[in-house]
C-alpha positions in Angstrom: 51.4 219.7 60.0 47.8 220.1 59.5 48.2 224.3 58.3 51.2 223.3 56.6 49.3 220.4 54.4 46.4 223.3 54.0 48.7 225.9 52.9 50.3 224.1 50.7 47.3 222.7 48.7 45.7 225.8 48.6 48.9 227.1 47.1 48.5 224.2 44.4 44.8 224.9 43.6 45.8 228.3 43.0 49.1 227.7 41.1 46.9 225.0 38.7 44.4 228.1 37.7 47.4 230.1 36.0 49.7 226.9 35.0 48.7 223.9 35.7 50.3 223.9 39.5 53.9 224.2 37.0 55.6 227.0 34.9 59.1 227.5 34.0 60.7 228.1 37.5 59.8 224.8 38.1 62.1 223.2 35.6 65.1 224.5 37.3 68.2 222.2 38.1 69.3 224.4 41.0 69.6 222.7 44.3 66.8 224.0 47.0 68.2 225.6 49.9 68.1 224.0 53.2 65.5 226.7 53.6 63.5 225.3 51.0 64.5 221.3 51.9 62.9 222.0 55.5 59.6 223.5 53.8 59.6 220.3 51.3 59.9 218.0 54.3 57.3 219.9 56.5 54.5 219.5 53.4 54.7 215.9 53.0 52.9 213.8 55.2 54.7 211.0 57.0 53.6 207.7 56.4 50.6 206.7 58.4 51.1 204.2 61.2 48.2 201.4 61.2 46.4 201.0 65.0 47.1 197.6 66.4 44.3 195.4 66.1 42.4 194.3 69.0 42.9 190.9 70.2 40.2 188.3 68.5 38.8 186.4 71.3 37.7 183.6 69.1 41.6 183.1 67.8 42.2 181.5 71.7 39.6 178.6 69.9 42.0 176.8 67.8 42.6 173.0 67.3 40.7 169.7 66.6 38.6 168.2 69.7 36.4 165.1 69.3 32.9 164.8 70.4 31.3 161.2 71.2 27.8 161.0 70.6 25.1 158.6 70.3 23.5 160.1 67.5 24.6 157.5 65.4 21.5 158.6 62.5 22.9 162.1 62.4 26.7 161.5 61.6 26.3 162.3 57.3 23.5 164.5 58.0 23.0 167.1 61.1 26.2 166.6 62.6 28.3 167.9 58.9 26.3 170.9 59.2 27.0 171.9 63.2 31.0 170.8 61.9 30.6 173.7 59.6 28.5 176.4 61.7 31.1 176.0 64.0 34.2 176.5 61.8 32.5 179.7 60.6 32.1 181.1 64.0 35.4 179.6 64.9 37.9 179.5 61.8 40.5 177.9 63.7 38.9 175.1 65.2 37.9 171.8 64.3 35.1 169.1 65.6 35.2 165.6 64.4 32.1 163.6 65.4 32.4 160.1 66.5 29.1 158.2 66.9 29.3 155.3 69.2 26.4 152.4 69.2 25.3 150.9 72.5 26.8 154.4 73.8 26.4 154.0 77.4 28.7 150.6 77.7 30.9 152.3 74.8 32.0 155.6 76.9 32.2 153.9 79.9 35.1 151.6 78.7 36.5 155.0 77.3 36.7 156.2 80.8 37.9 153.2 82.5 40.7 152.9 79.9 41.5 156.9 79.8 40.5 157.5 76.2 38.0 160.2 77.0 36.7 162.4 73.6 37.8 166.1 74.0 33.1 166.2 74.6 31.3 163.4 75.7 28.0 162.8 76.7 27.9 162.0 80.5 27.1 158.1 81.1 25.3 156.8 84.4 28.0 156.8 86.9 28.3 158.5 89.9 28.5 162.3 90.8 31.3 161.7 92.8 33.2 160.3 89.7 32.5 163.8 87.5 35.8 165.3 88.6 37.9 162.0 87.7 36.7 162.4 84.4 35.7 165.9 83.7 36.8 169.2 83.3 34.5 172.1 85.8 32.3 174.4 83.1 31.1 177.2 85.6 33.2 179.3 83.6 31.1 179.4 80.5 28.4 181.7 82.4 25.5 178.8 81.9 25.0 177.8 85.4 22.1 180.6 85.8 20.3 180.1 82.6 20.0 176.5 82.0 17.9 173.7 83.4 18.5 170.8 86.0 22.0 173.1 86.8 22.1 171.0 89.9 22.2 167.7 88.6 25.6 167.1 87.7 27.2 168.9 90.5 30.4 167.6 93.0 32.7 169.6 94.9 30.7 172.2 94.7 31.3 172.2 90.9 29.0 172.0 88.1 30.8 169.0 85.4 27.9 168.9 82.7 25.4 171.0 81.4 22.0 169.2 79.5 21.5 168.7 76.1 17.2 169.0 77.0 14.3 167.9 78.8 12.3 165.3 77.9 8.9 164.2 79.1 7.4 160.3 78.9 4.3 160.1 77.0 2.7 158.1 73.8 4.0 159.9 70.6 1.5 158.4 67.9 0.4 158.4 64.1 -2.8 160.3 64.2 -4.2 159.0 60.7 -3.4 155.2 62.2 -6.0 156.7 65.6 -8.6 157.7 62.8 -8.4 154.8 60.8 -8.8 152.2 63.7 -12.1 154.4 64.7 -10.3 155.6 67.7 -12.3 159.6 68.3 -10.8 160.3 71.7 -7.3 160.1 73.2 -7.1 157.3 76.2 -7.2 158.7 79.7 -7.2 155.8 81.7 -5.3 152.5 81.5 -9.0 150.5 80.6 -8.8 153.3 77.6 -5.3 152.2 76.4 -6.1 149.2 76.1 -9.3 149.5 74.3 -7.2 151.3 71.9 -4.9 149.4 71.3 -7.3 147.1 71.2 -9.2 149.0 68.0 -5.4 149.3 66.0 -4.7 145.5 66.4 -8.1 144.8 64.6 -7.2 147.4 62.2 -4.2 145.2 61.3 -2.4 147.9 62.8 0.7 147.1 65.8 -0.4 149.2 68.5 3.3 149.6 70.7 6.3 149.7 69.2 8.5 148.5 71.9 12.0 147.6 70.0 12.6 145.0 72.8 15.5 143.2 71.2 17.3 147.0 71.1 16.4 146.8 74.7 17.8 150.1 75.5 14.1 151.9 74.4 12.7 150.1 77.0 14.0 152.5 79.9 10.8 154.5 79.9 9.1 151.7 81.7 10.9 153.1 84.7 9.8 156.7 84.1 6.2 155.7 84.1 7.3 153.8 87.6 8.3 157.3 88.8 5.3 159.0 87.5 3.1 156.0 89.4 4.8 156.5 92.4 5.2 160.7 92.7 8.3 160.5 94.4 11.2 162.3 92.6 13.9 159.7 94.6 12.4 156.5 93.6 15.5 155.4 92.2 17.2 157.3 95.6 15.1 155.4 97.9 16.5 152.0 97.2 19.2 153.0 99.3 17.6 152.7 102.5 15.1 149.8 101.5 15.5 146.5 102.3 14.5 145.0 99.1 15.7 147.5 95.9 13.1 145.9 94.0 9.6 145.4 95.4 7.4 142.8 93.3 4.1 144.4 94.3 5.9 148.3 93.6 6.2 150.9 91.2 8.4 149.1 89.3 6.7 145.7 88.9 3.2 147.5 88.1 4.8 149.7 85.0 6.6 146.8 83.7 3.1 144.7 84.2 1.7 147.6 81.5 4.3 146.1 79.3 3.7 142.6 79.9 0.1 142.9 79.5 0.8 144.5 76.3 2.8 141.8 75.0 0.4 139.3 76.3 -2.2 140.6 74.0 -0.4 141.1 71.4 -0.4 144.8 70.8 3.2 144.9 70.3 5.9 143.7 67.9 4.4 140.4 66.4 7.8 139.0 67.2 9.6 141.1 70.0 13.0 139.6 69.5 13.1 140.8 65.9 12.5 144.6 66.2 14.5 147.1 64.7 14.6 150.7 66.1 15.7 152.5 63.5 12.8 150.6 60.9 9.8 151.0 63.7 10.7 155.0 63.0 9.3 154.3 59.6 6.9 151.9 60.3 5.4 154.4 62.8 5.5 157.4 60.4 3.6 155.4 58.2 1.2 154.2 60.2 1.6 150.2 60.0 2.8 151.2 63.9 0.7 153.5 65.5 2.7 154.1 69.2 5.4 154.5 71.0 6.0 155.3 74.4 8.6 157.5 74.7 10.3 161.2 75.6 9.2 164.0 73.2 12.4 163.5 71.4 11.6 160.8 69.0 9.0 163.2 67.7 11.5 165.1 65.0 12.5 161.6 64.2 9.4 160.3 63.2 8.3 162.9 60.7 11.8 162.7 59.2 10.9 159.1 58.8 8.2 160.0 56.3 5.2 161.7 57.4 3.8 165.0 58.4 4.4 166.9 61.6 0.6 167.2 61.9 0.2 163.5 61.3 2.0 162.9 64.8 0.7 163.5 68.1 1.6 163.4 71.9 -0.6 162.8 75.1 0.6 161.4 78.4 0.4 157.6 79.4 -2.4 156.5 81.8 -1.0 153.7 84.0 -4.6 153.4 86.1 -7.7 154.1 86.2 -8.1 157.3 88.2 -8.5 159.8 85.6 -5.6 161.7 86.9 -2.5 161.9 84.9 1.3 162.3 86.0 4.1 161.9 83.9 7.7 162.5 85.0 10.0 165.5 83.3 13.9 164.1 83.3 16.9 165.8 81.7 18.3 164.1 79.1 22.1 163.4 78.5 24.8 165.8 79.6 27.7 167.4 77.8 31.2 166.9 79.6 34.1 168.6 78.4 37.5 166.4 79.4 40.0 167.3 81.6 43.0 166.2 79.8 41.7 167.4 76.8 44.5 168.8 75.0 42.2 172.3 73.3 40.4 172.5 76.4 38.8 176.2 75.6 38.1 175.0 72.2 36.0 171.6 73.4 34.1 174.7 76.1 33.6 176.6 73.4 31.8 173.8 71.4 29.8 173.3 74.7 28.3 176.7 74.5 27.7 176.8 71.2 25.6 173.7 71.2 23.6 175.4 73.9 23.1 178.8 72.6 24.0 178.9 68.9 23.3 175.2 67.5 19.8 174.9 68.0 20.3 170.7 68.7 17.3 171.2 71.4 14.8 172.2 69.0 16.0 169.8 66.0 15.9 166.8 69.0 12.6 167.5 70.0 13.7 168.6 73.7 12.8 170.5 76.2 15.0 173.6 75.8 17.7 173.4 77.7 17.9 177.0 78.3 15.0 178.1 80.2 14.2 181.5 78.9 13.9 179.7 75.5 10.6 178.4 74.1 9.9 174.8 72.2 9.8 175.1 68.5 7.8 171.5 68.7 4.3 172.2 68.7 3.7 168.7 69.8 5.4 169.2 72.7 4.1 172.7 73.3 0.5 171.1 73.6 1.6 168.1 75.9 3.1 170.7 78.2 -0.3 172.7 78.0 -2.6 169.2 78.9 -5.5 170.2 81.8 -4.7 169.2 85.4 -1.4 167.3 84.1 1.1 166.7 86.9 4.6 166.7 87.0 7.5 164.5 88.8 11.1 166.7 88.0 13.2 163.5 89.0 15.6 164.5 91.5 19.7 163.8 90.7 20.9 160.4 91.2 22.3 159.3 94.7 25.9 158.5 94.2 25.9 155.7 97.1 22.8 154.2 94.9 24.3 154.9 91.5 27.4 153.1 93.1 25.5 149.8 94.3 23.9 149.4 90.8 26.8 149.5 89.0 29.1 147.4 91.6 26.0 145.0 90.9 26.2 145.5 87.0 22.4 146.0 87.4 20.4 147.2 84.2 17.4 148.4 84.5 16.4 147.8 80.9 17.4 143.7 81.7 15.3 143.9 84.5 12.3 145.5 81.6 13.3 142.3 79.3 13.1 139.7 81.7 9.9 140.8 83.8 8.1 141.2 80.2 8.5 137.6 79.5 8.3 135.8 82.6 7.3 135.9 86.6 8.7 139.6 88.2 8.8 137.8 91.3 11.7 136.0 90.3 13.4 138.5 88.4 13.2 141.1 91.2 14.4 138.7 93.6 17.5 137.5 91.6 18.2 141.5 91.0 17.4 142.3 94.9 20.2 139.5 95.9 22.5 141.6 93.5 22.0 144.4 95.4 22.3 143.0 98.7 26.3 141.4 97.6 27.0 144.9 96.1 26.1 147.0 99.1 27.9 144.8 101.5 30.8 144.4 99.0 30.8 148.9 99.0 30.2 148.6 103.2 27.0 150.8 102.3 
């Protein structure tokens, strides 16, 4: 075909020199010979036949999934752009976001009541739970890459992959530290307090502690694990006696807070604070702490102030010198199992990880650990001299299962100890425990 197509235009270029590839002969109304008919049909190409295409990977990624999250501050902002970077990368998909307040109580009624999101941020219930719940995501190639791969594990399974790390430490308005006269960042409790100490005469609330919001008030029980050094604090309660020991870890961090409170370098009225205005408030200084994960950084520069107006140093809860403070994952995506675009709500998994760059924008840890912080606050915590580290270890299920047969909250335990005698709190909480474990045959 090819010589024929050759000789053939070569016969034209020639032809078109003497008469324009036509002369008389060519007007002729006699028929060709079959001769001539098999030459014609030889020197015309036959229509070209188009190579399949190869199969599109990212068409399997089709449908609408849900994800529950309990960003409720990002559902008009962040979370419309990820809707879209996703639909670009995956044309035939869709992601609705459905923000939930007081998350944790939210998603578990979810579960209980099978309405599970396609993606859902794992609540505090037991490992042993995951695969009720949960679809397995150790096909998504993660399970070597990212941190704390271990944590949510059963069956020999892996059910939820982090959104980040976080580390507890005081994130705080450095103009506020100048004004107040304060030169030197606090590294022993005595020093904390003659900070705080400095702001309040300032006119300035030391702590933001949102105590009505309550749930805030959960870092009280990293700085108990940091105190104590032992990654299985929480574990440990298992084979104790009492759960709750008035003269622990525990009852010393939550006496920080009560001394705090006692001296008024908190809230001026505790029942009346608002999380989402103490991010402005300490953005522009009339706050000048909280104690929290290196999260609420981002937050409080998007509040209204400068990313070099906020700092980050870790909490001293004695007098040693020595500083510890205690590096937990934050929450966990879970994909469920009955959802009905199961590859697409992986897919959206992944993405978030790699592509979406939520760690960064949330002021985590990365969750992948070949990948660097963006957040130079937290870049320069993690670089502190002679800081130590706790890496909390995963919950015990058999303890995870008492506490919530109890309904036990830590964060009650926080509110209650902050305002009145521990010894009585602990031992109303430790009786809880006891009916729970005996009701479980623990």
């Amino acid at each position: 075909m090819k010589k024929t197509l050759v000789a053939t235009t070569s016969i034209c270029l020639l032809t078109t020199l003497l008469a324009a590839c036509g002369s008389e002969s060519t007007t002729t109304t006699a028929s060709p010979t079959p001769a001539a008919k098999a030459t014609t049909a030889a020197a015309t190409p036959a229509p070209a036949t188009e190579a399949p295409k190869a199969a599109n990977p990212n068409d399997d990624i089709k449908g609408k999934i849900v994800f529950a999250t309990n960003r409720t501050d990002l559902i008009d902002t962040k979370l419309k752009e990820y809707k879209e970077a996703f639909k670009k990368k995956y044309p035939n998909a869709d992601v609705e976001f459905e923000a939930l307040k007081d998350y944790e109580a939210a998603i578990k009624l979810r579960l209980a009541t099978a309405e599970v999101p396609d993606v859902v941020l794992i609540p505090n219930i037991p490992n042993t739970q995951l695969p009720d719940y949960f679809a397995p995501l150790d096909d998504l190639g993660l399970n070597d890459k990212i941190r704390f791969k271990d944590y949510k594990t059963a069956n020999g399974g892996t059910y939820g992959l982090v959104t980040g790390g976080s580390t507890t430490g005081i994130v705080y308005n450095k103009k506020a530290f100048a004004d107040a006269g304060i030169t030197a960042l606090p590294k022993t409790l005595d020093e904390f307090y003659a900070a705080s100490e400095k702001l309040k005469a300032k006119g300035i609330v030391p702590l933001a502690t949102n105590y009505k919001d309550k749930w805030p008030l959960y870092t009280w029980q990293h700085v108990a694990v940091a105190m104590s050094g032992n990654p299985n604090f929480w574990n440990d309660r298992i084979k104790q006696e009492n759960a709750f020991d008035p003269n622990g870890a525990f009852a010393k961090s939550l006496g920080i807070l009560k001394t705090m409170i006692s001296k008024g370098y908190v809230e001026k009225d505790i029942n009346s604070s608002n999380w989402e205005q103490s991010k402005k408030d300490v953005a522009s200084g009339k706050m000048a702490m909280y104690l929290l994960p290196n999260w609420v950084i981002p937050q409080v520069i998007e509040n209204g102030t400068e990313s070099a107006n906020v700092g980050f140093f870790p909490m001293p809860f004695d007098n040693s010198g020595k500083l510890t403070t205690l590096m937990t994952p934050d929450y966990f995506y879970a994909v469920s199992k009955n959802s009905k675009n199961l590859k697409t709500a992986k897919a959206f998994v992944k993405w978030l990880i790699e592509d979406s760059g939520y760690d960064d924008f949330a002021g985590f840890i990365p969750s992948l650990k070949d990948k660097k912080s963006s957040v130079t606050q937290l870049s320069d915590f993690l670089a502190t001299k002679d800081l130590n580290f706790v890496e909390i270890a995963a919950d015990n299920s058999d303890a995870m299962a008492i506490q919530n047969k109890a309904q036990i909250d830590l964060n009650d335990i926080a509110q209650e100890v902050a305002v009145t005698d521990v010894a009585k709190v602990f031992d109303k909480y430790n009786k809880k425990w006891v009916e729970a474990k005996k009701a479980l045959g623990k």
